[in-house]
Steps between C-alpha positions, in 0.01 A plus 500: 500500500449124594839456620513842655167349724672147591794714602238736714353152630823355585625779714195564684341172526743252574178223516458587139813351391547232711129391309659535188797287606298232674307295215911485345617324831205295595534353146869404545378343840209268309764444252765396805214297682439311157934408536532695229879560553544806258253619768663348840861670376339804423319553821767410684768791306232760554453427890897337581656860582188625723538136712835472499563878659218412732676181639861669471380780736412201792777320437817727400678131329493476130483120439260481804250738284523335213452187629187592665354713186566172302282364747244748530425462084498148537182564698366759347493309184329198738283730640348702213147316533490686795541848430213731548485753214306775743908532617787663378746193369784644625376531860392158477883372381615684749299400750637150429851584510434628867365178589821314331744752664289407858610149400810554438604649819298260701725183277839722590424545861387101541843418333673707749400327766482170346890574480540488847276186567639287225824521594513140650305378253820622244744357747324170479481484101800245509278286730259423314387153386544375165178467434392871627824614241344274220208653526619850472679385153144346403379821486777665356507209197084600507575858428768432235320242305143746522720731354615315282204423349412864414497695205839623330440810591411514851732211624795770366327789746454290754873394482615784420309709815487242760800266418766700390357818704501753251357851533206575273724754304717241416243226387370782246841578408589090410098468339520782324161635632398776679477544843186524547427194260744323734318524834156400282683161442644482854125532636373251192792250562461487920109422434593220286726343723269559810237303264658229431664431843177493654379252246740285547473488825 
């Protein structure tokens, strides 16, 4: 009879079971907020296939929306504090992910017609002083040496995804982790580096 009624409830109350199904997700999200990263992975599994559709759909290129739903997580999980709990979660994610996508297409279009407006500037790359040119390799030696002084772990992503280019796919694949364990340490690793560039700067 009990089950028979949450069935009733379920069909003809769809408020009822989102209620049952909220205290279940807003404790994964105190737990995520706390960096609990059980939490942070888990969050991001249950959500990655609604966002990820979502971008695909305004973007129609594969590595484009997975780029940006990496991104949109890695603000999600900076944003939590933020959430109101009077809204749906997903709306709120998603609501995000708009915002990113907005980006996204604003970046694209300013590189297209940076294209245009650089070219002299690429023409003149030769011409460039030595000390402008030592500079650049500063920065580069900066980068490497920040890296460098990373943990194991994420100095092999960050080689691995920015040096040597590799797809996400194929990081997991070489890791042996899952996907979706592989874009957590993407996000993790890119915040570290940011970090510590800025404080040694």
């Amino acid at each position: 009879m009990i089950l028979n009624l949450t069935m009733f409830c379920e069909s003809y109350f769809p408020i009822f079971a989102s209620a049952m199904e909220k205290p279940s997700l807003l404790t994964l999200i105190d737990l995520a907020k706390n960096k609990n990263q059980k939490a942070q992975t888990k969050l991001i599994n249950e959500f990655w296939g609604d966002v990820f559709s979502f971008v695909m759909n305004k973007v129609h290129d594969e590595n484009s929306a997975d780029e940006i739903t990496v991104s949109v997580f890695s603000k999600v999980l900076a944003k939590l504090d933020l959430y109101d709990e009077n809204f749906q979660f997903k709306t709120w994610v998603l609501t995000i992910a708009q915002n990113t996508i907005i980006d996204f297409w604003r970046k694209k279009n300013r590189d297209i017609e940076d294209e245009t407006e650089n070219l002299d500037e690429v023409k003149n790359q030769f011409a460039k002083s030595p000390e402008e040119l030592m500079i650049s390799e500063q920065e580069q030696e900066k980068i490497f040496k920040t890296v460098a002084s990373m943990d194991a772990n994420y100095q092999k992503i960050i080689q691995l995804r920015f040096f040597d280019e590799k797809s996400i796919k194929e990081i997991a694949e070489e890791l042996g982790l899952s996907v979706a364990n592989t874009k957590v340490r993407i996000m993790r690793a890119k915040k570290v580096l940011a970090e510590l560039l800025n404080e040694n700067e």
